[in-house]
C-alpha positions as CSV (number, residue, x, y, z in Angstrom):
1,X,263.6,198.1,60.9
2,X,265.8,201.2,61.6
3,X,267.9,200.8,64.9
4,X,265.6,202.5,67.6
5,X,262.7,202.2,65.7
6,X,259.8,203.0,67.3
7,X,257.5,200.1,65.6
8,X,255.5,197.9,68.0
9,X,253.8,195.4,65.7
10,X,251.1,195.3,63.4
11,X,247.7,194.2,63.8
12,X,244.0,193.2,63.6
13,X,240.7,194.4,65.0
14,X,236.9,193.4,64.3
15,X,235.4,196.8,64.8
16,X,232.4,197.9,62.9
17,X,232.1,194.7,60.8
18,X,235.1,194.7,59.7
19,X,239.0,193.7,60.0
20,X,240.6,196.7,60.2
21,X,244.6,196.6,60.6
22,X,246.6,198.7,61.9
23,X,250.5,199.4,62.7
24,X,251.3,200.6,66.0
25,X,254.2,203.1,67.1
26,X,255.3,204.0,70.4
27,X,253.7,202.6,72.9
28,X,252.9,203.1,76.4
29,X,255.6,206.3,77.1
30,X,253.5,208.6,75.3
31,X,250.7,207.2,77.5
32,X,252.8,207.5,80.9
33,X,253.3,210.9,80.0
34,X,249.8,211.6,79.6
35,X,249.1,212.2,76.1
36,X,246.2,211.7,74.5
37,X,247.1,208.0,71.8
38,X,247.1,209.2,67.7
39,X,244.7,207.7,65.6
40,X,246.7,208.2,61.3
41,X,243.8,207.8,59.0
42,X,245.7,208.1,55.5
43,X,244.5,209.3,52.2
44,X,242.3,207.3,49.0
45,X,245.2,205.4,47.9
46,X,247.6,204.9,50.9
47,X,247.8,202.0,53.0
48,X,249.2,202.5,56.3
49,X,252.5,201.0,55.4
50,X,253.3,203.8,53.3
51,X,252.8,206.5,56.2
52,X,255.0,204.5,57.8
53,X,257.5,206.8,58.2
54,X,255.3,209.6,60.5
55,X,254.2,206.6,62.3
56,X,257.4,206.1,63.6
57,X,258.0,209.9,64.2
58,X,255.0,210.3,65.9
59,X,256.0,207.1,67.9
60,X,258.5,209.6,69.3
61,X,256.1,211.0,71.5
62,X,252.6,209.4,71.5
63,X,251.4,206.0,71.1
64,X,250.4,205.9,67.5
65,X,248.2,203.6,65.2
66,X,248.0,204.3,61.5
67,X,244.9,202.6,60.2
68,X,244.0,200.6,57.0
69,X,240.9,202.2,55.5
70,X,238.6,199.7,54.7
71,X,239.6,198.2,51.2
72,X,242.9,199.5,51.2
73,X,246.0,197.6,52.9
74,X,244.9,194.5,54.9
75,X,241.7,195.5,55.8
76,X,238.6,194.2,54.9
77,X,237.8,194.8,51.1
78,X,234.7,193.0,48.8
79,X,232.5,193.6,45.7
80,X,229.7,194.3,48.3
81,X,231.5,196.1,51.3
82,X,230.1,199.7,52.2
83,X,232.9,202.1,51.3
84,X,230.9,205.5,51.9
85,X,232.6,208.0,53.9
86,X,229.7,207.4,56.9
87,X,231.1,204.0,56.6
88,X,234.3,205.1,56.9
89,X,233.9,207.6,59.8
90,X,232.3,204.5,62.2
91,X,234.8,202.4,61.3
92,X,237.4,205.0,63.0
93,X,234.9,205.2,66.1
94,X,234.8,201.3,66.3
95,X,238.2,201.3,66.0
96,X,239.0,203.6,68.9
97,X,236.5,202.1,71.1
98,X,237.3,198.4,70.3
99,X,240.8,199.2,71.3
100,X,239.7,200.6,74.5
101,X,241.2,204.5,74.0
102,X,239.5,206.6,76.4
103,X,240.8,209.8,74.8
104,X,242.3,209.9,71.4
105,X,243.4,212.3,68.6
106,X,242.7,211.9,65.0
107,X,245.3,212.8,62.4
108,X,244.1,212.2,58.8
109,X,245.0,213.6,55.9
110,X,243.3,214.1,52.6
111,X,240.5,211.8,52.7
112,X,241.1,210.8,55.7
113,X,240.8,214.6,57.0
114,X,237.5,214.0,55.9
115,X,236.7,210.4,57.4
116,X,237.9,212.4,60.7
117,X,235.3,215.7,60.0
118,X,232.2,213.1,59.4
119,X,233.4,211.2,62.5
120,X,234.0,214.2,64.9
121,X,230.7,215.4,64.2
122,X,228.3,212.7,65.7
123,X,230.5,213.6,68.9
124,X,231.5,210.2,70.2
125,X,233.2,209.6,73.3
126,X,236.8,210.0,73.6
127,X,237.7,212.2,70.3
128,X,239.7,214.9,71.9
129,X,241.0,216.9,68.9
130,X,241.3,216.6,65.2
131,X,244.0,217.6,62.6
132,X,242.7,217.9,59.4
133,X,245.7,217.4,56.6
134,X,245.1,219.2,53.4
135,X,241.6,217.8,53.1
136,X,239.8,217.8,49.4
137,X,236.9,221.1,50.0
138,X,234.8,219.8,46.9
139,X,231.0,218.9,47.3
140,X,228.0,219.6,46.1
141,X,227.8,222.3,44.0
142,X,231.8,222.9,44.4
143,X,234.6,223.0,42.5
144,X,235.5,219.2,41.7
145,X,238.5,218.1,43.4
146,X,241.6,218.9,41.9
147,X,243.4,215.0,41.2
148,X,241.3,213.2,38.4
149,X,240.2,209.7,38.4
150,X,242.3,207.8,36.0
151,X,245.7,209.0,37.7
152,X,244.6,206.8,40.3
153,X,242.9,203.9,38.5
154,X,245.8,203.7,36.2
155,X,248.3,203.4,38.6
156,X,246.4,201.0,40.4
157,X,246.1,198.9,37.2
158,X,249.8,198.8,36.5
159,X,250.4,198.5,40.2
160,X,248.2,195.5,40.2
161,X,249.9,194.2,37.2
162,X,253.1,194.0,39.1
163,X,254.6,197.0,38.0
164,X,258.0,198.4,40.2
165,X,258.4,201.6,41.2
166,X,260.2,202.9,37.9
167,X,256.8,203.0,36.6
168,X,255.1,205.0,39.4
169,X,258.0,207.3,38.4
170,X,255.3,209.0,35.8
171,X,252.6,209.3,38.5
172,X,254.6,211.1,41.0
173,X,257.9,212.4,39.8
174,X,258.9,213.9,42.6
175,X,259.2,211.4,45.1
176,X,262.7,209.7,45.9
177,X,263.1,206.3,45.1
178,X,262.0,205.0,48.4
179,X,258.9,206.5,48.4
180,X,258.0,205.3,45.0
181,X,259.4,201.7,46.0
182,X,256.7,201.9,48.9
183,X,253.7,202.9,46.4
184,X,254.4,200.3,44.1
185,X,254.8,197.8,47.2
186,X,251.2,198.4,48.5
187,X,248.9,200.4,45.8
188,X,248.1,196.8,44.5
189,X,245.8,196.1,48.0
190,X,243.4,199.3,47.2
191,X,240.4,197.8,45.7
192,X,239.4,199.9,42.9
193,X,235.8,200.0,43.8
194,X,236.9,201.5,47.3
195,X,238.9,204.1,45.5
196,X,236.5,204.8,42.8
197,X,233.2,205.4,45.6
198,X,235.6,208.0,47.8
199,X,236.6,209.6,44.5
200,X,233.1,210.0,43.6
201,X,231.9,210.9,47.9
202,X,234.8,214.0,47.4
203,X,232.2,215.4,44.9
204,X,228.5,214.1,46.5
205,X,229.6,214.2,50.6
206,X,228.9,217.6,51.8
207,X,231.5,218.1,55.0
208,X,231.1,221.7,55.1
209,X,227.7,220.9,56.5
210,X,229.1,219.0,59.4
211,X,231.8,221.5,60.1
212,X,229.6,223.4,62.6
213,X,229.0,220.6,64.6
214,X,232.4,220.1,65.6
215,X,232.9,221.0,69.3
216,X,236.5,219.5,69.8
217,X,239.8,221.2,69.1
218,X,240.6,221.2,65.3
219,X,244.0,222.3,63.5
220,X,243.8,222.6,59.5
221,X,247.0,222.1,58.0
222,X,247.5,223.6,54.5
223,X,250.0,222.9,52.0
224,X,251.9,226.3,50.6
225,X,252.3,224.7,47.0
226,X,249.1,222.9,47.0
227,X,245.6,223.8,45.1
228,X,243.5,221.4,46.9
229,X,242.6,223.6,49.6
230,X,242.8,227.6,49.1
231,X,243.1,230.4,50.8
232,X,239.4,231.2,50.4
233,X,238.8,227.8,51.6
234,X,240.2,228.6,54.7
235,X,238.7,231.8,55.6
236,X,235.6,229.8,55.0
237,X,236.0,226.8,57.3
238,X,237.4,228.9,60.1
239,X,233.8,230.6,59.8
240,X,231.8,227.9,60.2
241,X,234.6,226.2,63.2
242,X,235.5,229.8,65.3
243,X,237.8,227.6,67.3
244,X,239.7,226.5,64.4
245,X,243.7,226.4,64.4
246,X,245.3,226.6,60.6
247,X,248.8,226.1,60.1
248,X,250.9,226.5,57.0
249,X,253.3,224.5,55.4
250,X,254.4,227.2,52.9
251,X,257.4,224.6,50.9
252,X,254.7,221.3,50.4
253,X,252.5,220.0,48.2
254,X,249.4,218.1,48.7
255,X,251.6,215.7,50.1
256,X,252.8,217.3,52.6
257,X,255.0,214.9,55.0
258,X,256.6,213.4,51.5
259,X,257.6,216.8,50.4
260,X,258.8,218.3,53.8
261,X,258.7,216.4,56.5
262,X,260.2,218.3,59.0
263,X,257.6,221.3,58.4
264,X,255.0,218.7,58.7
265,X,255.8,217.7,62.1
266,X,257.0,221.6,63.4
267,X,253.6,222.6,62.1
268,X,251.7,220.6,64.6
269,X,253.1,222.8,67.6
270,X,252.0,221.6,70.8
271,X,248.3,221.0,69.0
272,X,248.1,217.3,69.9
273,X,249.4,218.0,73.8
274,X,253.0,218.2,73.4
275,X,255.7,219.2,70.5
276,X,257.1,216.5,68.1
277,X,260.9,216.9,67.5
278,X,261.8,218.4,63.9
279,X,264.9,216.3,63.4
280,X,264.2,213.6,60.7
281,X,265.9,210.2,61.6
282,X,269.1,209.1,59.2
283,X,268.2,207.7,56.0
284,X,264.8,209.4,55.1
């Protein structure tokens, strides 16, 4: 743990039906200051351990739980659990509820950006805003997500097979060493069936169609080097949500906090009720 780290602990809840874990940053100042607590629902293959990092940013100024997804992590994972994106989207509900937030924000990005669409549209109690992270547009009749299926399900095998991070090296060649030591750490806990069924829901689960429904505050945060979500992507989602924020983060990727973290955080503005700070802690 970095000196003046903002990690609490880590953590379980049964919400839902399930465990679901979750690490926790910050604490009660962000609450004392009255803003709303974070909900970080990370992407098909990242446990919460590897957005560790923005967890303990975000710690800065809210309190701040970055969630498991069921069957990735230490959360709840079988050969029979549900892993469809409604599944997904009550789990973050229960989650919020069991925990007792009155008002919350949701942060997710990729497929979690979708997890947090589906959820925001039934409406439930205490969902204040949502930021939607680069989230995959494909669906029905759409143009297939980007990211194919055995980049994934091979790393997962290697990862599984005890492979270090030289080897996730080929998978994402950009990343710096710690960020690959961190993937090769945790992919291992994402059960293949989970991964496999949200692969398959970014192509089968419709989330324009609960777009309109939204009625909360929503940001959509694009990458500028990315080709998961487009320009004509945008223009379309800010038609069907009028009250839509979009902000860019022209020198990313899809991964956008891995590829430039301080845009990540600048882009947010105010959005989630007050401005994170920009500088990045010594030795990221």
């Amino acid at each position: 743990m970095r000196e003046h780290s903002t990690f609490m602990h880590g953590g379980n809840v049964h919400a839902n039906g399930i465990r679901q874990h979750y690490l926790r940053y910050g604490g009660r100042h962000g609450l004392r200051a009255g803003r709303d607590p974070v909900v970080v629902v990370p992407g098909i293959t990242s446990p919460a351990a590897t957005w560790g990092f923005v967890g303990e940013h975000f710690g800065t100024t809210y309190d701040t739980y970055v969630l498991d997804v069921r069957g990735r992590g230490l959360s709840s994972a079988s050969d029979t659990l549900d892993y469809g994106l409604d599944a997904q989207a009550r789990d973050v509900v229960a989650f919020a509820e069991t925990l007792g937030l009155e008002r919350y924000s949701v942060v997710g990005h990729s497929m979690g950006a979708r997890i947090a669409v589906r959820a925001a549209a039934a409406k439930p109690a205490g969902m204040a805003r949502i930021v939607l992270v680069d989230p995959p547009v494909s669906g029905p009749g759409r143009r297939p997500y980007p990211s194919k299926l055995p980049w994934y399900v091979d790393s997962m095998r290697i990862a599984r097979d005890g492979a270090g991070y030289e080897a996730m090296r080929a998978f994402c060649p950009t990343w710096t060493d710690e960020q690959l030591q961190l993937r090769a750490e945790w992919l291992h806990t994402c059960d293949e069936r989970a991964v496999r069924a949200s692969f398959d829901g970014f192509h089968t689960d419709d989330i324009h169609r609960d777009l309109p429904a939204i009625d909360v505050p929503v940001m959509l945060m694009t990458a500028g080097r990315g080709d998961v979500v487009l320009q004509s992507d945008v223009d379309e989602i800010q038609r069907l949500v009028p009250h839509l924020v979009h902000a860019h983060v022209a020198n990313a990727g899809h991964m956008i906090p891995w590829d430039d973290e301080a845009g990540f955080y600048r882009a947010f503005g105010g959005f989630l009720g007050a401005p994170l700070p920009f500088e990045i802690a010594a030795g990221r």
